[in-house]
C-alpha positions in Angstrom: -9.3 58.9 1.6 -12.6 57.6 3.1 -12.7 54.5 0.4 -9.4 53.9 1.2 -10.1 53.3 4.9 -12.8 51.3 4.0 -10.8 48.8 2.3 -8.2 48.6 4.7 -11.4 48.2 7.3 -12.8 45.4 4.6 -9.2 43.5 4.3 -8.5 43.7 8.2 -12.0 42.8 9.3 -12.2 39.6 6.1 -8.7 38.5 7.7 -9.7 38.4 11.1 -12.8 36.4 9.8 -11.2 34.2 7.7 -8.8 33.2 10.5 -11.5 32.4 12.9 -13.1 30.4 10.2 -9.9 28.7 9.4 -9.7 27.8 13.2 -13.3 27.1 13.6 -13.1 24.4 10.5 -9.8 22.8 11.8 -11.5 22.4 15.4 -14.3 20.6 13.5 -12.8 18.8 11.8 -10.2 17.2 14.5 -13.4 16.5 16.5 -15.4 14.7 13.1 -11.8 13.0 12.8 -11.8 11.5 16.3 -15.4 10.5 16.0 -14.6 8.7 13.0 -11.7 6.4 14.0 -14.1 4.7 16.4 -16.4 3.5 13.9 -15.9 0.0 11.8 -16.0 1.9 8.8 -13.0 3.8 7.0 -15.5 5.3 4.6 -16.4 8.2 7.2 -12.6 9.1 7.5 -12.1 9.2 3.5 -15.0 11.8 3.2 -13.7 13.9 6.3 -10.1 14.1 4.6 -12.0 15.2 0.9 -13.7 18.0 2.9 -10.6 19.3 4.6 -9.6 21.5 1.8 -13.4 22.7 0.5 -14.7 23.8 4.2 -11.3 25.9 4.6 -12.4 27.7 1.3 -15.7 27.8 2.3 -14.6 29.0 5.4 -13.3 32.3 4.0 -15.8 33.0 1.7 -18.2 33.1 4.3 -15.9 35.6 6.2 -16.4 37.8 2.7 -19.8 37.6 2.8 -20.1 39.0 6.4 -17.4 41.8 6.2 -19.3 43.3 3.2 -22.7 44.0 5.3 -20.4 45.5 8.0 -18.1 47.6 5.3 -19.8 50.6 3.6 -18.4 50.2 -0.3 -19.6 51.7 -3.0 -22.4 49.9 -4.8 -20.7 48.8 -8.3 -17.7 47.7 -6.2 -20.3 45.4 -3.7 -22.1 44.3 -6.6 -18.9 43.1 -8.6 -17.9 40.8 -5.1 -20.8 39.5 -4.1 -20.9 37.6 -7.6 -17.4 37.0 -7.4 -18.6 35.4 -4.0 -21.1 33.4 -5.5 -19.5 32.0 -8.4 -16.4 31.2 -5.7 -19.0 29.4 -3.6 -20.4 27.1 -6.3 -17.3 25.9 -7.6 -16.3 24.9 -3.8 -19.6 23.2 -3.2 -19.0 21.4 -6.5 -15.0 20.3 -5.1 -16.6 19.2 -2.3 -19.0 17.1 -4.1 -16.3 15.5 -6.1 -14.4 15.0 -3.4 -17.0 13.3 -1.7 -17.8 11.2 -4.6 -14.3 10.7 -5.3 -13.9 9.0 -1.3 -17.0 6.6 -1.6 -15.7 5.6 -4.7 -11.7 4.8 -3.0 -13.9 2.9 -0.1 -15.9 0.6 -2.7 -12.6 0.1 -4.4 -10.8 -1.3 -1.6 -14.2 -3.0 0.5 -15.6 -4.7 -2.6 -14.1 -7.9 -3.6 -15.0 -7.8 -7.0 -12.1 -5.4 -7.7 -11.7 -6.0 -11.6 -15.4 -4.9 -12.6 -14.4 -1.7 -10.5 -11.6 -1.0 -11.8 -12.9 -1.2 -15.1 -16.3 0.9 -14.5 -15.1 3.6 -12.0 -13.2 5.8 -14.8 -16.4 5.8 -17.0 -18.8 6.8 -13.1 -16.6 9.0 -12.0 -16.8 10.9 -16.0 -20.2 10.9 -15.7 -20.0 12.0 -12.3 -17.8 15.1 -12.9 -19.4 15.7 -16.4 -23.6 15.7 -14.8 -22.0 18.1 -11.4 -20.3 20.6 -13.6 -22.8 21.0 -15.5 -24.6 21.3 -13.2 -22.6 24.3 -11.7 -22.4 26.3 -14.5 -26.3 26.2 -14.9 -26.5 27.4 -11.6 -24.0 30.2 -12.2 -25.9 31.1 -15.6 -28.8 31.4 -13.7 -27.6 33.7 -11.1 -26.0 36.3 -14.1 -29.6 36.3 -15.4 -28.8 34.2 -18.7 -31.8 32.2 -20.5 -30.9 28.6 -20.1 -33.8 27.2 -21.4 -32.7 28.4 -24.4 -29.1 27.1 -23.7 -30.7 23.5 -22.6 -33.0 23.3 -26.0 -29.7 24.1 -28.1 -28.4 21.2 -26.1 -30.7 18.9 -26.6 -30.8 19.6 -30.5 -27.1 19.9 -30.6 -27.5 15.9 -28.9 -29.6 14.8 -31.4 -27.5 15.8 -34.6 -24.1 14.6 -32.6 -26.3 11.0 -32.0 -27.6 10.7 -36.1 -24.1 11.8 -36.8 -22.4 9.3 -34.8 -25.1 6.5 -34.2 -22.2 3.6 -34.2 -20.2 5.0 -31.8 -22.9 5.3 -29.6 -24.3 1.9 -30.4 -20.3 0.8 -29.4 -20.5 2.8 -26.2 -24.1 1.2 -24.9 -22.6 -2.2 -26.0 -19.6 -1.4 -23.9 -22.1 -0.5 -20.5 -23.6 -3.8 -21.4 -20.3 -6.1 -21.3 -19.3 -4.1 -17.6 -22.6 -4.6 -16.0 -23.0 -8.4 -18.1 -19.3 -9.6 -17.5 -19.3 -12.2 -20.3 -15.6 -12.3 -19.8 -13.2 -10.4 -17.8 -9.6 -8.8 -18.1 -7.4 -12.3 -18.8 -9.6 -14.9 -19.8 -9.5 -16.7 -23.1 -12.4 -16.2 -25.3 -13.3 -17.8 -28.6 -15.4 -15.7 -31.1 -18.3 -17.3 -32.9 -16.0 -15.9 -36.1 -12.9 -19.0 -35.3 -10.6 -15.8 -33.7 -9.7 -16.7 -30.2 -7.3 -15.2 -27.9 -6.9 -13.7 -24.1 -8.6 -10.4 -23.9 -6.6 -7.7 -22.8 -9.2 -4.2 -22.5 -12.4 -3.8 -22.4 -13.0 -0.5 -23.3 -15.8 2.2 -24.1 -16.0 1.6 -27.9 -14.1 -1.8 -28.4 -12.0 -4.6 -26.7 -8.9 -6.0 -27.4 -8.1 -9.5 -27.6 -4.3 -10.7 -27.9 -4.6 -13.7 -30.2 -2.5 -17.3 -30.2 0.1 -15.4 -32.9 0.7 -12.4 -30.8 -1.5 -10.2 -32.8 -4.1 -7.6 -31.5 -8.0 -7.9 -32.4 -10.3 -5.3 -31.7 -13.3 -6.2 -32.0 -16.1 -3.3 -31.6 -18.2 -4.0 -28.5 -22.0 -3.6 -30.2 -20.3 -6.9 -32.6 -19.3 -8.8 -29.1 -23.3 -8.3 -27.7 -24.6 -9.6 -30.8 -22.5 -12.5 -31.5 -21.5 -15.7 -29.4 -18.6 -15.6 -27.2 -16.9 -19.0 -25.6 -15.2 -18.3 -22.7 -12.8 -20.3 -21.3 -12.3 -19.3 -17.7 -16.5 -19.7 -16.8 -18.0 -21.2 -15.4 -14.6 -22.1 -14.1 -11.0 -22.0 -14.6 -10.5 -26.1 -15.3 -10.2 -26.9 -19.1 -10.7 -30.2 -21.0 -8.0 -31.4 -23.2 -9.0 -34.8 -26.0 -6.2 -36.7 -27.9 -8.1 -38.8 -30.9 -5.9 -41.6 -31.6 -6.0 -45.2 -33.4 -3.8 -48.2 -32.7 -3.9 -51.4 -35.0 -6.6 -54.5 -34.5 -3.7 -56.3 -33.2 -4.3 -54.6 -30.0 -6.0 -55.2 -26.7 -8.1 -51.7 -26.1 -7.9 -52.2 -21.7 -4.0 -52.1 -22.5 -4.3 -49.3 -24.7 -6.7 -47.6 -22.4 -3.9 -47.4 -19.7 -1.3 -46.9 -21.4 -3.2 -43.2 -22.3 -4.6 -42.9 -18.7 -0.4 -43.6 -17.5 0.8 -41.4 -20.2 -1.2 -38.3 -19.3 -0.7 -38.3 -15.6 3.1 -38.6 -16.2 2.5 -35.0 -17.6 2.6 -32.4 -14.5 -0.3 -30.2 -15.5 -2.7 -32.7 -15.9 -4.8 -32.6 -13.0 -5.1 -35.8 -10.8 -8.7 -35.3 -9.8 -10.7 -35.4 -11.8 -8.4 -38.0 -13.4 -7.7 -38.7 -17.3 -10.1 -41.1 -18.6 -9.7 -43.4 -22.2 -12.2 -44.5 -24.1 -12.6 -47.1 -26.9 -14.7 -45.2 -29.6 -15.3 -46.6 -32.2 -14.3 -49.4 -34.8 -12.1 -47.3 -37.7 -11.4 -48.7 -41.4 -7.9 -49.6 -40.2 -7.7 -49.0 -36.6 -9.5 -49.0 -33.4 -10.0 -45.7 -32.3 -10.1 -44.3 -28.8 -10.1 -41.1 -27.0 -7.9 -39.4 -24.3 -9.9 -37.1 -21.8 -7.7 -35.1 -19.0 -8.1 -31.8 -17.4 -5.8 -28.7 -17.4 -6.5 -26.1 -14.6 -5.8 -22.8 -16.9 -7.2 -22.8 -20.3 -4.3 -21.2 -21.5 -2.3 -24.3 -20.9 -4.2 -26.7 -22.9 -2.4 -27.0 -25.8 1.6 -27.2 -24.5 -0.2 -29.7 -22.3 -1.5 -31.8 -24.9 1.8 -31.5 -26.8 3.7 -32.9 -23.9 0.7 -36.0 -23.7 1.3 -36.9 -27.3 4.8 -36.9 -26.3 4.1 -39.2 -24.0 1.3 -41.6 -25.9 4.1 -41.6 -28.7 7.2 -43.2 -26.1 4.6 -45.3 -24.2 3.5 -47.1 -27.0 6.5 -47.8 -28.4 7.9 -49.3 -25.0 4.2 -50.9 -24.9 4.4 -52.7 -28.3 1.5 -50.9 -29.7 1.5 -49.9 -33.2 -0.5 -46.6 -34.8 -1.5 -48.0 -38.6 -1.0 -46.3 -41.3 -4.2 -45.6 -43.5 -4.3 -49.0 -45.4 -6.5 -49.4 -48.7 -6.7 -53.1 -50.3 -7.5 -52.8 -54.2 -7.9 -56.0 -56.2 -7.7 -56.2 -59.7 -9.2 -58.4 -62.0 -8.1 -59.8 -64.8 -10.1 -58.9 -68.7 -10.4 -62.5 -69.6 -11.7 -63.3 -66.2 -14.4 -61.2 -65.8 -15.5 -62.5 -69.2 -15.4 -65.5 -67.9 
């Protein structure tokens, strides 16, 4: 009968605690709320909303811990709750932390204006993040309970090393993939060119590989540690304008300032040839059976390069015509002489 009353005296007195907590923590943090909406920042609002919920927890196990020095239970039943208690603690300080984290992180994302190299590195931080606190937490419980984690940390530490022998490209992939984030050779969207011929537009950049969508619709993926090591020709840098040639020879018959604006004319009557800088022509060089000159215009996405130069050819093709100038064929001249007048 007399531990009965006791627990009704523990539940009554850890109810009346908890609500006052409760109250305590909403009071709090309505007074840290208007505080925070006259500051520039949103960041300070962000980390009061991801403690809302741990400081209400918090709140009542605090109200546990006093109602058990004012509540006479019996020793294996105190023991039992006051590590309950603990462990209940920990894992709240370590949601807080999280949370915490989790805010800074939604403020950089929407502050920072390079918003692609975040959206790509956040996932692997906030891993890490969660994986180094919880840890972190359970070391701490361990510890409490009395357990040998040194022992626990050496196992880890040689477990490590066989898991990195054992999987020493994978890892090599991963570092390679850190190195591409932090580096930004390319991003998300821009056409690359591999030192192998492959090119394409690169759709994920990932831990272990990326993924490039090639000109015939296919998928490469291309393991990162290959991508540090070999060259990569992007597109898009230093800047999104691309340079489109046309190589093309007209007959000697021609006059090459005619032909030379005839290209310049024929390009800018294409719409995605940009007008500044403007097309240029050049005369190049003296061929076997032509003159040859090339066509120079720019193209303000890389992707559009070659429908662009299609439609330019289309162009040279109906202006020379209406022009009068003719493309030669390849011409060879062979004279043969006669037996009895070489003897001769």
């Amino acid at each position: 009968m007399s531990d009965y009353r006791e627990w009704l005296l523990f539940l009554a007195i850890f109810l009346a605690l908890s609500l006052v907590g409760i109250l305590l923590v909403r009071i709090l943090i309505r007074i840290f709320t208007g505080l925070t909406k006259k500051t520039k920042t949103n960041l300070d609002d962000l980390i009061a909303k991801a403690l809302k919920i741990p400081l209400n927890l918090a709140a009542i196990v605090i109200a546990a811990y006093i109602t058990i020095y004012f509540v006479k239970l019996p020793p294996s039943y105190l023991k039992v709750i006051e590590r309950a208690l603990f462990v209940l603690a920990v894992l709240f300080v370590t949601i807080a932390v999280n949370n915490i984290f989790k805010a800074i992180m939604d403020w950089l994302q929407e502050t920072s204006g390079d918003k692609e190299f975040l959206r790509r590195f956040l996932p692997i931080l906030n891993t890490m993040e969660k994986l180094f606190v919880w840890t972190v937490a359970v070391m701490i419980i361990l510890r409490r309970f009395n357990y040998d984690i040194s022992s626990l940390i050496v196992s880890l530490g040689v477990g490590s090393l066989a898991i990195g022998l054992a999987a020493q490209d994978t890892l090599s992939n991963m570092f390679a993939g850190f190195t591409l984030l932090f580096d930004q050779p390319f991003r998300v969207g821009d056409r690359v060119k591999l030192e192998s011929g492959e090119f394409g537009d690169v759709l994920e950049i990932g831990l272990r590989s990326t993924k490039i969508k090639t000109v015939e619709n296919y998928v490469l993926v291309v393991p990162n540690a290959t991508l540090v090591k070999t060259k990569v020709l992007n597109y898009h840098l230093p800047e999104e304008r691309s340079i489109g040639k046309v190589n093309i020879g007209v007959s000697y018959s021609s006059t090459p300032e005619k032909v030379k604006k005839v290209l310049v004319k024929s390009a800018l009557e294409v719409e995605d040839v940009m007008r500044k800088p403007a097309p240029s022509a050049f005369f190049t060089e003296f061929g076997d059976f032509s003159l040859n000159f090339l066509l120079v215009f720019s193209v303000n996405d890389p992707k559009k390069v070659f429908s662009t130069k299609d439609r330019v050819n289309e162009k040279i093709l109906e202006n020379f015509g209406k022009e009068g100038i003719d493309i030669p064929f390849p011409i060879q001249t062979i004279y043969l002489r006669r037996e009895d007048e070489s003897k001769n």
